[in-house]
C-alpha positions as CSV (number, residue, x, y, z in Angstrom):
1,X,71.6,123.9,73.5
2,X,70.7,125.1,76.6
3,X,66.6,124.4,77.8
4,X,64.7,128.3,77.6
5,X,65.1,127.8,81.8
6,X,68.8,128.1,82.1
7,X,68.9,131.0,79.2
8,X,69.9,133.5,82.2
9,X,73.1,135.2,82.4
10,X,74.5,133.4,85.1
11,X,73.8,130.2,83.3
12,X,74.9,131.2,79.5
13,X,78.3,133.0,81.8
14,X,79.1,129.3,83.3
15,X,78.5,127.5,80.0
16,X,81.5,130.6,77.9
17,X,83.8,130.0,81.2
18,X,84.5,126.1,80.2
19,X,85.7,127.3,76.8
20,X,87.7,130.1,77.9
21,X,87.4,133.3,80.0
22,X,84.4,135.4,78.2
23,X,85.0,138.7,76.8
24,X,82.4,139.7,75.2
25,X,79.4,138.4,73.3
26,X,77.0,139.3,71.0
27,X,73.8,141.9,70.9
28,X,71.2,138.7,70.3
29,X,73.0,136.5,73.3
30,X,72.8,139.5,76.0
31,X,69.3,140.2,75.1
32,X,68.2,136.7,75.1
33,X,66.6,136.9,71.6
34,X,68.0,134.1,69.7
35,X,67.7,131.3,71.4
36,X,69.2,129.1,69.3
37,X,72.9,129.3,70.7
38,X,75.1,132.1,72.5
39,X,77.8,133.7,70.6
40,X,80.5,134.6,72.7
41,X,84.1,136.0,72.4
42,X,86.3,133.9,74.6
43,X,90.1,134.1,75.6
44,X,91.3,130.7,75.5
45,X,94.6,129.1,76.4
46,X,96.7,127.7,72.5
47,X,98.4,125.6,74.2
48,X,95.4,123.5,75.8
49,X,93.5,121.0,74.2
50,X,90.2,123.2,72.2
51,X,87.1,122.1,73.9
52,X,84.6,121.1,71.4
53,X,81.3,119.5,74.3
54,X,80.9,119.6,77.9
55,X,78.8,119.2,80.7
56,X,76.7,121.6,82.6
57,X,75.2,120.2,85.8
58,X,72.5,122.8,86.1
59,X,69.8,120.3,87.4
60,X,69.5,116.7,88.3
61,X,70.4,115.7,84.7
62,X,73.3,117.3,83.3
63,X,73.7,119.0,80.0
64,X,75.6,118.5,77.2
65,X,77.0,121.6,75.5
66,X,78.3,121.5,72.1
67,X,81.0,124.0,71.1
68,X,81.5,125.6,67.1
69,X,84.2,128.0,66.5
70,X,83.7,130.5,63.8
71,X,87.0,130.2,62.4
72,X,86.6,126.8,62.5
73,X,84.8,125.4,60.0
């Protein structure tokens, strides 16, 4: 989960861009009120390896992202 001070567009943009390129998301994600996680439509390549965590170094201590997939329970 990302802290309340990176809940910006540029920073919720970079964390969808290490899934996959972004193509849409969500009403709640855009207007920032559920803060909880971002729900995002990504374009991802099959044929890589899904990414289910990563790193966001958005401050001095980076921040680990976890990823769900919907269809992927």
């Amino acid at each position: 989960m990302l802290p309340f001070s990176f809940w910006n567009e540029m920073s919720i943009g970079m964390a969808a861009t290490m899934v996959g390129r972004p193509l849409a998301c969500d009403e709640q994600t855009f207007n920032g009120t559920r803060l909880g996680y971002a729900y995002f439509c990504v374009k991802s390549d099959a044929s890589l390896p899904m990414v289910h965590s990563f790193q966001l170094k958005l401050s001095l201590d980076p921040i680990i992202v976890m990823v769900k997939y919907k269809w992927k329970s």
